[in-house]
TORMAR-604235 format. One record per residue: residue in one letter; x, y, z of N, C-alpha, C in turn; residue number from 1. Coordinates in nm, 2 decimals, padded with zeros to 4 digits. Atoms other than C-alpha are relative to their C-alpha. Last residue first. Layout:
R  res    n.xx    n.yy    n.zz   ca.xx   ca.yy   ca.zz    c.xx    c.yy    c.zz    n
R    A       X       Y       Z       X       Y       Z       X       Y       Z  NUM
...
This chain:
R  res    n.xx    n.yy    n.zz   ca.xx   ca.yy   ca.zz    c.xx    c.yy    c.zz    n
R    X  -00.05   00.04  -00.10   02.06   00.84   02.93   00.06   00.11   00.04  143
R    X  -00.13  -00.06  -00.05   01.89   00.95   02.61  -00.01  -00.03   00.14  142
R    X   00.00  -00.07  -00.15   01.62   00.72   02.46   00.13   00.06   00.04  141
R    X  -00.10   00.02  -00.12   01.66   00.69   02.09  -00.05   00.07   00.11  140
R    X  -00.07  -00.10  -00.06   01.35   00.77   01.86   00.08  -00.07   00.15  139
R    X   00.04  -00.02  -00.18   01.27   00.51   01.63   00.10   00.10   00.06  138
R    X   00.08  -00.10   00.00   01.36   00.53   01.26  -00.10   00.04   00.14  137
R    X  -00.05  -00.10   00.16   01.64   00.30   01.22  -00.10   00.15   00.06  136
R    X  -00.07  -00.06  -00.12   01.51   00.06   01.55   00.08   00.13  -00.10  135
R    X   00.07  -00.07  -00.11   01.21   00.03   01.31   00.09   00.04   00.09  134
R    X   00.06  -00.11   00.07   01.43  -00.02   01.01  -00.09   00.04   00.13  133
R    X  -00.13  -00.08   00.02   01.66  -00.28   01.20  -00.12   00.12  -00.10  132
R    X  -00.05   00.01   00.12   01.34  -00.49   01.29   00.07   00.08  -00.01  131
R    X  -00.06  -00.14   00.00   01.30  -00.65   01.63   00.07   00.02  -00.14  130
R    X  -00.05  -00.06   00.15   01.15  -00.94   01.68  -00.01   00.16   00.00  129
R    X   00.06  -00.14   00.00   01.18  -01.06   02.03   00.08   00.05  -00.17  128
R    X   00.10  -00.09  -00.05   01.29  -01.41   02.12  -00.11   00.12   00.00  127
R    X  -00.08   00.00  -00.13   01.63  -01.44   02.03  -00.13   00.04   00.11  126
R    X  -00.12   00.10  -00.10   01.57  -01.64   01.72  -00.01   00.01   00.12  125
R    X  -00.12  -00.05   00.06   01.25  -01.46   01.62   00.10  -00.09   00.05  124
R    X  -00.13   00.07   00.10   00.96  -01.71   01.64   00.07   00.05  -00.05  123
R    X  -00.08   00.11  -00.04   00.86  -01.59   01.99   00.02  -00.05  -00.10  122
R    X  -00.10  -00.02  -00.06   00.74  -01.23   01.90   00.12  -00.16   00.02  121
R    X   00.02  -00.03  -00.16   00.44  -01.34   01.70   00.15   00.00   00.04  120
R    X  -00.08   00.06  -00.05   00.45  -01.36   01.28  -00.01   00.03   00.16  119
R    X  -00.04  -00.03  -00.07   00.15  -01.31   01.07   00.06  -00.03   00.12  118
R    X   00.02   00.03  -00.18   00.08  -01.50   00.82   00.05   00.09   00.06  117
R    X   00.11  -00.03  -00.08   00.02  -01.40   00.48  -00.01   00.02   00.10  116
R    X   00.15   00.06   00.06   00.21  -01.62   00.28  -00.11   00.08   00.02  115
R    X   00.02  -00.11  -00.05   00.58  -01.52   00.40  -00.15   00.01  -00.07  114
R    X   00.12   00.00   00.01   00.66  -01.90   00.41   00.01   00.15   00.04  113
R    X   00.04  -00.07   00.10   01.04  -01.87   00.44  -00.11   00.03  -00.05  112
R    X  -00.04   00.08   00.13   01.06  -02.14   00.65   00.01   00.05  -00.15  111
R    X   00.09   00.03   00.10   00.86  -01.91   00.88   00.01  -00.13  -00.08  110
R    X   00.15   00.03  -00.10   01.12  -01.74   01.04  -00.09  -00.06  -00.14  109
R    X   00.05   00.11  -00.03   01.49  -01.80   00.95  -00.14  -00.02   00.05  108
R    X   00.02   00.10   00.12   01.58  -01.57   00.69  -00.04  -00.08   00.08  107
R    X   00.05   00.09  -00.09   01.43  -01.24   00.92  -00.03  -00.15  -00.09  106
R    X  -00.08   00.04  -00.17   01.63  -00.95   00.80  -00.04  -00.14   00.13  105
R    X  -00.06  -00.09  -00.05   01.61  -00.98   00.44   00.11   00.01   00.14  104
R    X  -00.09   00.09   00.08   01.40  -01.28   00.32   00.12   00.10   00.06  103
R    X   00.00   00.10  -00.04   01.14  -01.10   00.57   00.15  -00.09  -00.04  102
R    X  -00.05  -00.04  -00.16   01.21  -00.78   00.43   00.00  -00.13   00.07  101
R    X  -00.12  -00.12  -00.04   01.21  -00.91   00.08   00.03   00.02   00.12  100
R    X  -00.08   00.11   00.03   00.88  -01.17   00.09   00.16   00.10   00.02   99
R    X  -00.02   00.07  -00.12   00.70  -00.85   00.27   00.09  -00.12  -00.03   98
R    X   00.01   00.00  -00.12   00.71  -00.65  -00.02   00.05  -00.07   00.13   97
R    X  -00.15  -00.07   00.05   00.69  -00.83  -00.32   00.05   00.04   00.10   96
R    X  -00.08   00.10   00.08   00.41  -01.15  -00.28   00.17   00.12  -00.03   95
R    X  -00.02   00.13  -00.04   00.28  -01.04   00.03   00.09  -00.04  -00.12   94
R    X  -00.12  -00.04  -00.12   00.28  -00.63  -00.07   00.07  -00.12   00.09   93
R    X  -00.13  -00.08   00.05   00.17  -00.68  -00.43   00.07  -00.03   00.15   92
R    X  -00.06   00.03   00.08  -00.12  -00.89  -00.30   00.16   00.04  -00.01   91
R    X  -00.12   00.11  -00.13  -00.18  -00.69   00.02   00.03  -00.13  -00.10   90
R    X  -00.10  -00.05  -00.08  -00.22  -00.40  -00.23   00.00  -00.12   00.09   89
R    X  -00.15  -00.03   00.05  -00.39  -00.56  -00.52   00.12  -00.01   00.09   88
R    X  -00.03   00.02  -00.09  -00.73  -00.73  -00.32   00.16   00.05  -00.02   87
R    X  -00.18   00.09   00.07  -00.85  -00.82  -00.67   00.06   00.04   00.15   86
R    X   00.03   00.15   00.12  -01.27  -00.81  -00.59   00.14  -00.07  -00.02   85
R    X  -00.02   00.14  -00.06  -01.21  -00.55  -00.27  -00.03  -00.10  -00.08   84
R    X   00.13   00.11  -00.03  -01.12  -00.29  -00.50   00.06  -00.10   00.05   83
R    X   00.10  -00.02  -00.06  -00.82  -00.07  -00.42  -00.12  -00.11   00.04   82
R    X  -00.07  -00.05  -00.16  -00.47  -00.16  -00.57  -00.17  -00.04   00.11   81
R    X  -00.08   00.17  -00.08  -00.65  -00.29  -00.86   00.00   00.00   00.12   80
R    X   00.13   00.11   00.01  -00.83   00.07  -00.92   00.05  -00.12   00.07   79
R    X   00.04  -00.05  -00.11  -00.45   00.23  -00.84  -00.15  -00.05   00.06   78
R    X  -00.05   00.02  -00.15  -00.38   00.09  -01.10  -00.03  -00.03   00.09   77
R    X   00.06   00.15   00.02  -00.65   00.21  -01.34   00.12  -00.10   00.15   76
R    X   00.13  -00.04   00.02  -00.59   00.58  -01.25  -00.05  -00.17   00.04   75
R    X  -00.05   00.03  -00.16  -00.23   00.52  -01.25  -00.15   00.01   00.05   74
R    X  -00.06   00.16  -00.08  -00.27   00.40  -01.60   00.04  -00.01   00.12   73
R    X   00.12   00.11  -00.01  -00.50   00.68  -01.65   00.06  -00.10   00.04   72
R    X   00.13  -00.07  -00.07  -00.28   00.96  -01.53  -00.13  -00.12  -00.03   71
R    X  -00.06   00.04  -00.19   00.01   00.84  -01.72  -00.10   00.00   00.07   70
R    X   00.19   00.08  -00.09  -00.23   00.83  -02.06   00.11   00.00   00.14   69
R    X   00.14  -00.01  -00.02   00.03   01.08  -02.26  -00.12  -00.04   00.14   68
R    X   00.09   00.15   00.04   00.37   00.96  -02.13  -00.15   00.12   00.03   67
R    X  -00.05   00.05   00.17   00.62   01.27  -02.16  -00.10  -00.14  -00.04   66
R    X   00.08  -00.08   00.09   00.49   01.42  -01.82   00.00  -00.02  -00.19   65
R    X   00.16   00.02   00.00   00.60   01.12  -01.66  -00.08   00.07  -00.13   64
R    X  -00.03   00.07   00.07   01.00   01.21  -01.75  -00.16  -00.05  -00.03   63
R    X  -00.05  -00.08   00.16   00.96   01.55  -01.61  -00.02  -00.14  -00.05   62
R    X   00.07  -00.09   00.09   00.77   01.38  -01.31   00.06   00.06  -00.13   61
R    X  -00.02   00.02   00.19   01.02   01.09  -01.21  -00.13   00.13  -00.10   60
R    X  -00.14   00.03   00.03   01.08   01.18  -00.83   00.00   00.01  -00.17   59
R    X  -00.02  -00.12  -00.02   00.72   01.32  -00.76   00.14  -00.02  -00.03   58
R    X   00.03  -00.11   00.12   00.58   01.06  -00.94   00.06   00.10   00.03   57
R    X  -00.08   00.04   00.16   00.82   00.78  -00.77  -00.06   00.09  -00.04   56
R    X  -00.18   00.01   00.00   00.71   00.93  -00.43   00.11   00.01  -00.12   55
R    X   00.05  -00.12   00.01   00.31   00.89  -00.51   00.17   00.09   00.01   54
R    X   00.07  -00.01   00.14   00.35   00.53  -00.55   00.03   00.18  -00.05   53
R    X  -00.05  -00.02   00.06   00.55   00.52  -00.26   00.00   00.04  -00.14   52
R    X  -00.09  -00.04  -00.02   00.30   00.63  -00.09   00.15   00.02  -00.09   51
R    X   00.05  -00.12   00.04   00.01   00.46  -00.26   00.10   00.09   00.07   50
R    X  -00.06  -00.04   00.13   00.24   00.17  -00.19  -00.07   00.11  -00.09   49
R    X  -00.16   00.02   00.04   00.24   00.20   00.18   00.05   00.02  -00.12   48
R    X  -00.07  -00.11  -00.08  -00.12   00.31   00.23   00.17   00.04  -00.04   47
R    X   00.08  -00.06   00.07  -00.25   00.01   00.06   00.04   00.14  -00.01   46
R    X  -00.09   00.00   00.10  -00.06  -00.19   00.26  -00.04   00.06  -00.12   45
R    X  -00.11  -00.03  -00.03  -00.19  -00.07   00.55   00.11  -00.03  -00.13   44
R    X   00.02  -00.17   00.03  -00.56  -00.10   00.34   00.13   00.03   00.09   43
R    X   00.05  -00.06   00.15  -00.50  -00.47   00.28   00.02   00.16  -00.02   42
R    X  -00.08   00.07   00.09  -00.35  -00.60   00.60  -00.05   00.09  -00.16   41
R    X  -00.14  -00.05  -00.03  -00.60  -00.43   00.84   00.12  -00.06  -00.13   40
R    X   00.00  -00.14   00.07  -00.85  -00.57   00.57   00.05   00.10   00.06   39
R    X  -00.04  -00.03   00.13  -00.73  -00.90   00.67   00.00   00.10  -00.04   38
R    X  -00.15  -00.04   00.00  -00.69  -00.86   01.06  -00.02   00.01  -00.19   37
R    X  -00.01   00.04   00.13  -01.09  -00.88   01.10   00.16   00.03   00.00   36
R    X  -00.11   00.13  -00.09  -01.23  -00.72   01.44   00.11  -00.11  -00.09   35
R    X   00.07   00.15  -00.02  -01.39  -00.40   01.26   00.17  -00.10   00.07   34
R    X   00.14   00.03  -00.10  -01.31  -00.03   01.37  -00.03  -00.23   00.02   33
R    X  -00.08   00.03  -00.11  -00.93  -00.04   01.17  -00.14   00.01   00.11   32
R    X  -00.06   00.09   00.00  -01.13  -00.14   00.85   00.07  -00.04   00.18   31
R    X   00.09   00.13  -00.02  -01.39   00.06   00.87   00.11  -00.10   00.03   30
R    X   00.08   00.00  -00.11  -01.15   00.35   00.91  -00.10  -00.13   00.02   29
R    X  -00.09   00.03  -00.08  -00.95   00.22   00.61  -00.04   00.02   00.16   28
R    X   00.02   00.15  -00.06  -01.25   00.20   00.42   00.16  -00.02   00.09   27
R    X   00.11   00.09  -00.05  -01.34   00.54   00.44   00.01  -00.18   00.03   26
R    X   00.03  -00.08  -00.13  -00.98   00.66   00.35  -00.14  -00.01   00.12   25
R    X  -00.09   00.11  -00.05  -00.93   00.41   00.06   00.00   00.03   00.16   24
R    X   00.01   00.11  -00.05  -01.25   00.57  -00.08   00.10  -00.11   00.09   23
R    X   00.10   00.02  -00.07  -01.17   00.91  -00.05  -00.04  -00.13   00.08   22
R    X   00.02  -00.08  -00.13  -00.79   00.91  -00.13  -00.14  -00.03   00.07   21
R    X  -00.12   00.01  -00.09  -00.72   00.70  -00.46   00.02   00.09   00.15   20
R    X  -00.02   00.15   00.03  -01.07   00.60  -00.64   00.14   00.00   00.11   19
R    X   00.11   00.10  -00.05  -01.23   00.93  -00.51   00.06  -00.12  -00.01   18
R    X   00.02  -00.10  -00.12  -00.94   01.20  -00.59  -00.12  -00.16   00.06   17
R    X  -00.12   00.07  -00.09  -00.86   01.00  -00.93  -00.02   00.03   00.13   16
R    X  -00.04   00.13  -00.06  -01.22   00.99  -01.01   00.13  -00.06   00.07   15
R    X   00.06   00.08  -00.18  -01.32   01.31  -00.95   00.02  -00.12   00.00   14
R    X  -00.08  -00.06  -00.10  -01.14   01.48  -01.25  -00.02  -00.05   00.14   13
R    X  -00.18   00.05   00.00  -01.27   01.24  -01.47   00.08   00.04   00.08   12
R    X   00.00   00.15  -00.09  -01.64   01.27  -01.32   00.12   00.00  -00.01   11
R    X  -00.02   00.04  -00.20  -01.62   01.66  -01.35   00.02  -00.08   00.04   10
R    X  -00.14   00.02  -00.04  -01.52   01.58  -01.75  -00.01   00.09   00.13    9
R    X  -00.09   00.10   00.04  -01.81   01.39  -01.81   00.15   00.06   00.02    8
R    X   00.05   00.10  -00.07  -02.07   01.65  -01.68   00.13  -00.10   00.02    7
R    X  -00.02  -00.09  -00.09  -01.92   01.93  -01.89   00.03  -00.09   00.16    6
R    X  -00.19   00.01  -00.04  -01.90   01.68  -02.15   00.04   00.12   00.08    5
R    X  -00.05   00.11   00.03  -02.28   01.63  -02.12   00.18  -00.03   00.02    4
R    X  -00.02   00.01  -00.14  -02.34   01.99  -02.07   00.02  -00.15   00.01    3
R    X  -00.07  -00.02  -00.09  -02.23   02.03  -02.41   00.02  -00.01   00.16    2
R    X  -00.11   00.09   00.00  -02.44   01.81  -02.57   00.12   00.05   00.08    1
């Protein structure tokens, strides 16, 4: 019986490591190989809030370490996030995410529709979208 929960708790330890790194990391190569924009979309945004995700733990850990199951409920999560059955992260990141920045710096594209679609240079006002966080964190040309 003991090798049983010897067994059982190598899986536990392997599932965060495999449900949140391995597998998102395999299919994010698949993803940027195939011709498909969705699962670009899915696993970029997947990326994004597994980031931030990982951000807020390292911000809020003393207060974490006070919730018993933390580790499963990010565990389970993080599950959502991943499988292709619920599609979490470009969920989460269409309906929270992208509605915000859009609603943000770009009120007039779309009609507000931020659905999914992807937007093309010519329906910014002036022509050329250009987002104040990318010109933010872009490196200036010196003259």
């Amino acid at each position: 019986m003991s090798r049983f929960w010897t067994l059982m708790s190598g899986l536990y330890q392997l599932a965060g490591p495999i449900t949140m790194l391995l597998y998102p990391l395999y299919a994010s190569v698949v993803a940027i190989e195939s011709a498909s924009k969705e699962d670009d979309q899915q696993w970029l945004s997947y990326w994004i809030l597994y980031s931030f995700l990982t951000l807020m733990e390292m911000l809020l850990q003393p207060l974490l370490e006070w919730i018993p199951i933390w580790y499963e409920m990010k565990l389970i999560a993080v599950a959502w996030l991943v499988l292709p059955q619920f599609r979490g992260a470009a969920f989460i990141y269409n309906k929270f995410v992208r509605e915000k920045l859009i609603k943000k710096y770009y009120p007039g594209i779309g009609g507000g529709n931020v659905s999914g679609a992807y937007y093309n240079k010519s329906s910014s006002p002036n022509g050329k979208m250009k987002s104040k966080l990318v010109d933010l964190i872009s490196p200036k040309k010196s003259s």
